[in-house]
C-alpha positions as CSV (number, residue, x, y, z in Angstrom):
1,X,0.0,0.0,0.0
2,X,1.6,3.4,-1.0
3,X,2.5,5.5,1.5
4,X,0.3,8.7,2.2
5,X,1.7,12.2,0.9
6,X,2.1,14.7,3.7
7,X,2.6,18.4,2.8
8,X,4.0,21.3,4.9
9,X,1.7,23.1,6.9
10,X,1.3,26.1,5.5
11,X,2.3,29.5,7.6
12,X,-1.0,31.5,9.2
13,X,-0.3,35.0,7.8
14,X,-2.0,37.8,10.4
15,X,-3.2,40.3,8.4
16,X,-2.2,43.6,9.7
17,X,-4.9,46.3,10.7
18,X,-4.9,49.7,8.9
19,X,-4.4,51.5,11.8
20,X,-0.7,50.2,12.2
21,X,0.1,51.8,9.0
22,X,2.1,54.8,9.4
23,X,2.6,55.8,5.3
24,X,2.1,53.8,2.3
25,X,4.9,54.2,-0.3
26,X,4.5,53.4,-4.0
27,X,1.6,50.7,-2.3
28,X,4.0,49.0,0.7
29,X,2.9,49.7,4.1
30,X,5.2,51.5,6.3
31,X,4.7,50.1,9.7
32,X,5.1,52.3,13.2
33,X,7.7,50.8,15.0
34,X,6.6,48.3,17.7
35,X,3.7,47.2,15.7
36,X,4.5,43.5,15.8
37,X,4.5,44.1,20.2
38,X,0.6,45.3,19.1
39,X,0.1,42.4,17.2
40,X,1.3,40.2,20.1
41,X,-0.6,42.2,22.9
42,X,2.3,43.2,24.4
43,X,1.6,46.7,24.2
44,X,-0.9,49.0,23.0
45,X,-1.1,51.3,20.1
46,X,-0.5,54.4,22.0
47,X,2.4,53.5,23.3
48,X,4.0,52.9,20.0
49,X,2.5,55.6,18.3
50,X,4.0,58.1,21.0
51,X,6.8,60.5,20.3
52,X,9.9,60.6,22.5
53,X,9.8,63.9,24.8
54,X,13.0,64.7,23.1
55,X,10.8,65.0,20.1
56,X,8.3,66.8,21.9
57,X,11.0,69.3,22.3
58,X,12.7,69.5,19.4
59,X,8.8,69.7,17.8
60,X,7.8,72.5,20.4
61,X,11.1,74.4,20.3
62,X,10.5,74.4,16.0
63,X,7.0,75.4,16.2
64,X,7.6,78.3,18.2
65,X,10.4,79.2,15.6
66,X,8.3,79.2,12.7
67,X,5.0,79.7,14.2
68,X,6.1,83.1,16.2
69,X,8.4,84.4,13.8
70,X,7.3,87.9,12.9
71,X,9.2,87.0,9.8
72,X,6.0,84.4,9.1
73,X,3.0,86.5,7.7
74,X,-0.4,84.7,9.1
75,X,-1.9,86.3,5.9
76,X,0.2,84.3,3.5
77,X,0.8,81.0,5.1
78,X,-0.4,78.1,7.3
79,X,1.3,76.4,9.5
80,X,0.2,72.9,10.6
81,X,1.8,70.1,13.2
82,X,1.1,67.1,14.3
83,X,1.5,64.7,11.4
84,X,-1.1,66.2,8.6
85,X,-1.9,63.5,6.1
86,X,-0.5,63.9,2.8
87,X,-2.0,62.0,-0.3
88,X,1.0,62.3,-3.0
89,X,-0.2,59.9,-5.5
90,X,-2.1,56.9,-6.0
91,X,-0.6,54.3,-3.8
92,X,1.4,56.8,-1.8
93,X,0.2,58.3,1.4
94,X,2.9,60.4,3.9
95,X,2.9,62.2,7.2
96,X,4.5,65.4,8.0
97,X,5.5,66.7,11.5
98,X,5.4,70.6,10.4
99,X,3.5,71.3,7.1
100,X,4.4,75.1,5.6
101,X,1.5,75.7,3.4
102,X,1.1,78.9,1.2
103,X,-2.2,80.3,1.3
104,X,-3.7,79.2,-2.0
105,X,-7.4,79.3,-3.7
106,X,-6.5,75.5,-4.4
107,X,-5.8,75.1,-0.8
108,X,-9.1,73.6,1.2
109,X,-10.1,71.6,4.0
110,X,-12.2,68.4,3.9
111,X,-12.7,65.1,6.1
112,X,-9.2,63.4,3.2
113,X,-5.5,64.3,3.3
114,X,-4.0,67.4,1.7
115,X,-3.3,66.6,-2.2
116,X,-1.5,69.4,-3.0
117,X,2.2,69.8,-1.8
118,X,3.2,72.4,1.2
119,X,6.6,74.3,0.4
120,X,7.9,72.7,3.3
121,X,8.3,69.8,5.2
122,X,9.9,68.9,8.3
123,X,10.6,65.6,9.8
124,X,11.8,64.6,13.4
125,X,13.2,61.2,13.2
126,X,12.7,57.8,11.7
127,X,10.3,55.8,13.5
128,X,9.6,53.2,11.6
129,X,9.4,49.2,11.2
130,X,11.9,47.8,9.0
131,X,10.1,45.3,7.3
132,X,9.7,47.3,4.2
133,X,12.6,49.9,4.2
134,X,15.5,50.4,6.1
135,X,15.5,53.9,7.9
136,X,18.6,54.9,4.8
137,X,15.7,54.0,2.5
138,X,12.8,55.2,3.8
139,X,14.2,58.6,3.7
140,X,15.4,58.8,0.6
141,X,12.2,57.4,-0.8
142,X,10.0,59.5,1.5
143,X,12.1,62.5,-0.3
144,X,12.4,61.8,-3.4
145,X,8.5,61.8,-3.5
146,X,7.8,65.1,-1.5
147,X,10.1,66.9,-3.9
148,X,8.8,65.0,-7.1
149,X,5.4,66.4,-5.3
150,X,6.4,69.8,-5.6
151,X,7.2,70.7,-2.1
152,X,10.2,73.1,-2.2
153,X,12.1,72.0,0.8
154,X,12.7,68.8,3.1
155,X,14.5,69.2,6.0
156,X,14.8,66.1,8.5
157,X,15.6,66.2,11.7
158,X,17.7,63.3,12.9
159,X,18.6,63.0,16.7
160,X,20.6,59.8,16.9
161,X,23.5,61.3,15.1
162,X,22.6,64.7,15.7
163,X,22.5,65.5,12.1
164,X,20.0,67.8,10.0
165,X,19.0,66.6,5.9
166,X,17.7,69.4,4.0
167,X,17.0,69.1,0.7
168,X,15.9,71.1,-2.4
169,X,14.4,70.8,-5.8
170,X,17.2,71.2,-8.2
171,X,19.7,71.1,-5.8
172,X,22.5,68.8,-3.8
173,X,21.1,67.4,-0.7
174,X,23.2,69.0,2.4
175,X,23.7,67.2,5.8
176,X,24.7,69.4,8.6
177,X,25.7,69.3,12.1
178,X,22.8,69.9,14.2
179,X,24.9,72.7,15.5
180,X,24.7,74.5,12.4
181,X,21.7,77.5,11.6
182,X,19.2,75.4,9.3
183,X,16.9,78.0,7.2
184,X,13.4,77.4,7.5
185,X,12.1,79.9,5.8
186,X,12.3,83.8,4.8
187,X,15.2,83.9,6.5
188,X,13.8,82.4,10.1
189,X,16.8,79.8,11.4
190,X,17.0,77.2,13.8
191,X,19.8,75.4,15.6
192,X,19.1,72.7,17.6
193,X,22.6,72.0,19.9
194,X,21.8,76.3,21.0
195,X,18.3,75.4,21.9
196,X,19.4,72.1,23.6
197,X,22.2,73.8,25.4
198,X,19.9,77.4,26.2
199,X,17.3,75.0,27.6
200,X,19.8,72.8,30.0
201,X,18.5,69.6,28.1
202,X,20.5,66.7,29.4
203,X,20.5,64.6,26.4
204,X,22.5,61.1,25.9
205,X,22.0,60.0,22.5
């Protein structure tokens, strides 16, 4: 009597939930970071979804730059925080920390992400899973896309090495020291070590 065929049991793929998508990027999911702890019910989705209070800072510190700069005219721009959605194309959906926005007759507000580009963008650190992109390529993807978008600039804030990316349309992308003035804007600046330093920040990277 032949012997019976047995096949491999086949993997149980979890399906995960819209909400632990961060971005989508040319139709791949960018997961937050920590979403597989979710998945397992180790933690909850607001504690992964959480900034660091050293982004908190850094996110207050540049608000107040750009937000009470007299240099800023209320009449010609908005200014928006706290991750505004941003549809770029079909497939494609980013976050941005702080949104410039000109003030625009094609510029309005509905219940669906902004679909035309701000002229700038800022970004406080990668915090992302790496299932889909390492954090080299999620940047470069992430910029390559806002600029293709039409914003004008891309600056990104990156703590762990203490380094600022800004980049242009039609120009070299610079890294600096995060000791360095970074132009926002009509001249308004920021430097990050001054503020850490002014504000007696203990920080260990």
């Amino acid at each position: 009597m032949p012997e019976l065929m047995t096949y491999p049991k086949q993997r149980r793929v979890t399906k995960v939930p819209d909400y632990l998508v961060k971005e989508v990027i040319e139709g791949k999911p960018v997961y937050y970071k920590g979403y597989k702890s979710v998945l397992r019910k180790e933690k909850t989705l607001e504690e992964i979804m959480g900034i660091s209070s050293l982004q908190s800072i850094i996110l207050w510190y540049l608000s107040r730059i750009v937000l009470g700069s007299k240099n800023i005219d209320d009449r010609k721009y908005f200014v928006f925080t706290g991750e505004s959605g941003l549809h770029i194309e079909r497939n494609s959906n980013f976050s941005g920390d702080i949104l410039v926005y000109e003030r625009t007759k094609n510029l309005f507000f509905d219940n669906h992400y902004f679909n035309i580009p701000p002229i700038i963008n800022i970004e406080i650190d990668i915090d992302i899973d790496n299932s889909n992109f390492s954090d080299f390529e999620y940047v470069q993807y992430k910029t390559k896309s806002l600029l293709n978008f039409g914003v004008k600039k891309v600056i990104w804030i990156l703590s762990k090495t203490r380094q600022i990316l800004v980049a242009e349309v039609n120009s070299a992308w610079i890294l600096y020291d995060w000791s360095e003035n970074i132009e926002v804007l009509n001249n308004i600046t920021f430097n990050i070590a001054q503020f850490i330093e002014e504000e007696g920040i203990e920080y260990i990277g």
